[in-house]
N, C-alpha and C positions, 0 to 999 in steps of 0.2 A: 659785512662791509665789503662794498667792493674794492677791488686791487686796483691800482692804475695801469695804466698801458705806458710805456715808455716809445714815445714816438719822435722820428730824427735824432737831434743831438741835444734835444730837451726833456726832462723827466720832470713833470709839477711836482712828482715825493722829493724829489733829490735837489732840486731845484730854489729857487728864490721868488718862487712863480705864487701866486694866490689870485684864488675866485672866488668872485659872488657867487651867492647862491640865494635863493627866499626859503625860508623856513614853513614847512607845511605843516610840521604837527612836533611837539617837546615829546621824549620817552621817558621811562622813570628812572630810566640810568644814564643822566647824563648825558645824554644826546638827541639828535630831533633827525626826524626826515627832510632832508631840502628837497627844493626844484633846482635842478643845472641850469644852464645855456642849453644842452642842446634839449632840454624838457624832458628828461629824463629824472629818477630817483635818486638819491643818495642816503647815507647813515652816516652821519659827521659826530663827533664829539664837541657839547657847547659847554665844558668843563669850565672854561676860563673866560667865560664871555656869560649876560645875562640879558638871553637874547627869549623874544617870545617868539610866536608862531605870526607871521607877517612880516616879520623883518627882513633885511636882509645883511646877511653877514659875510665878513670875509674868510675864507676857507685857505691853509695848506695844510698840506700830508693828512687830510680828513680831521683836523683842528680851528676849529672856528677861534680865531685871534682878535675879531671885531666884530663889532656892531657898527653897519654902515648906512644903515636907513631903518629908522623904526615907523611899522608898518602901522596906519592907522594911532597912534597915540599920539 
């Protein structure tokens, strides 16, 4: 899983901050790969959300908390 960066006087971990992302593929524990903003990878936890691959969900501290657009259904 990647770290975040803490950039200025905002941290997205530490912070009140959440991002979309689109889900590119479910893993067998509990989490999926997304697409970012800037179109790069991530490895989120979809623990508490029952999100598919298409969707797009809300992301903090690498904890997907929503489902914000289901993709295709």
């Amino acid at each position: 899983m990647k770290i975040p960066e803490c950039r200025d006087d905002v941290c997205l971990t530490c912070s009140d901050s959440a991002v979309s992302v689109a889900v590119l593929r479910l893993l067998d524990d509990r989490f999926a790969i997304v697409r970012t903003a800037s179109g790069g990878e991530d490895r989120v936890s979809v623990a508490l959300v029952t999100a598919q691959v298409g969707d797009t969900i809300l992301v903090h501290a690498g904890e997907a908390i929503a489902v914000v657009g289901a993709g295709g259904r």
